[in-house]
N, C-alpha and C positions, 0 to 999 in steps of 0.2 A: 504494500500500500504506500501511496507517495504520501511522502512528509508536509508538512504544511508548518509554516514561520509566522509567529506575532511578533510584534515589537509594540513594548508603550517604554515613554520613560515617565524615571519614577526621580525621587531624589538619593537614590543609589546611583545612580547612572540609568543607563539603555538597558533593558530587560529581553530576552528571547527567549521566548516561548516556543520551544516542536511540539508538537503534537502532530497524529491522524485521528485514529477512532478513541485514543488515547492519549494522556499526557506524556512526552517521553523526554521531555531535558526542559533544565531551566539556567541559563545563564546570561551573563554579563556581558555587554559586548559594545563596540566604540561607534557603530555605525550601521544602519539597517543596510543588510547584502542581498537581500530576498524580496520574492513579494511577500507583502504582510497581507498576512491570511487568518482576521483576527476574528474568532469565533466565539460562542455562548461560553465553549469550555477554557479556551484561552483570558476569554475575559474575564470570569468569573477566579482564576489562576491568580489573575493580578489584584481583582478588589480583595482577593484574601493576602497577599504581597501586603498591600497596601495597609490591612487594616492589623497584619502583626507588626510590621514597622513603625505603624502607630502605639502597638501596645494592646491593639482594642480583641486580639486573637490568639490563640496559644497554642493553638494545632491545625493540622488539614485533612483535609478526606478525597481531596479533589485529585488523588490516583493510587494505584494497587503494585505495589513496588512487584509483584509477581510478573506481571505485564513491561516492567521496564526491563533495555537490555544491559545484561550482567551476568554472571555466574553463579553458583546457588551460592556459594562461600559470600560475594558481595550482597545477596538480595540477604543472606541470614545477617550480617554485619549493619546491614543498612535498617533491615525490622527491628535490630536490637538499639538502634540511633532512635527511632521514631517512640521508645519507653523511657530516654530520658525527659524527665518533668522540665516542664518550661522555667526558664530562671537556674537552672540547675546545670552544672558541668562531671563530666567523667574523664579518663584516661584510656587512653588506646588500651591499657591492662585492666582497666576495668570491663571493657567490652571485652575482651578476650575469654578473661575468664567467667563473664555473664553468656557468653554462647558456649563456654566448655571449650576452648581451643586454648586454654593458658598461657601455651607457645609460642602462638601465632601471633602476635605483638605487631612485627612488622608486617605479614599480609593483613592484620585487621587494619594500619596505617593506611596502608595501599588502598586497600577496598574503601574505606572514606575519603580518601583523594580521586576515586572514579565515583563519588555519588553524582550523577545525574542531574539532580531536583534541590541545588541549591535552595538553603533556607526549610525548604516542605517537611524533607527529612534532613534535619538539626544536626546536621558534622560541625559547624560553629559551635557546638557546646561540647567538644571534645577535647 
């Protein structure tokens, strides 16, 4: 299925939003490159952007980390990002040994440096 690009800016900077039938990345970026192809689900992405930034929100629903692309090792690393509480921070060895991989230290780092959905699922509180 072909990709589709939003762009709004916010007071972070330029926002991009991919999506198709689903939400698949959310990043920062210097300049629109695409057509902007902004939809009910893209837009709805940004007023919730918008209203944690503000403070007025503390979590998301608006996509199924099962659905984004990654490997089971990132979507387990990234489900266990989305259980810390807002306002609240952990360590790469707190997640570690919260999925059972005690070891895995540096691939849990890794797997938070490929999260997708900047801010949705919460790798800033890491």
């Amino acid at each position: 299925m072909n990709k589709k690009f939003a762009f709004y800016t916010s007071k972070i900077g330029i926002i991009k939003i991919t999506y198709n039938k689903f939400l698949e990345k959310i990043e920062l970026t210097d300049r629109i490159s695409e057509i902007n192809e902004r939809s009910s689900l893209s837009d709805q992405v940004f007023r919730d952007l918008e209203k944690y930034l503000k403070g007025e929100l503390k979590s998301f629903k608006a996509f199924d980390i099962d659905k984004l692309e990654g490997t089971d090792f990132q979507k387990i690393v990234w489900k266990e990002l989305c259980n810390i509480p807002y306002g609240k921070t952990k360590t790469y060895k707190d997640i570690a040994y919260a999925i059972n991989r005690p070891r895995a230290i540096r691939p849990v780092a890794t797997a938070i440096g490929k999260n997708p959905l900047m801010i949705l699922i919460p790798c800033h509180r890491v």
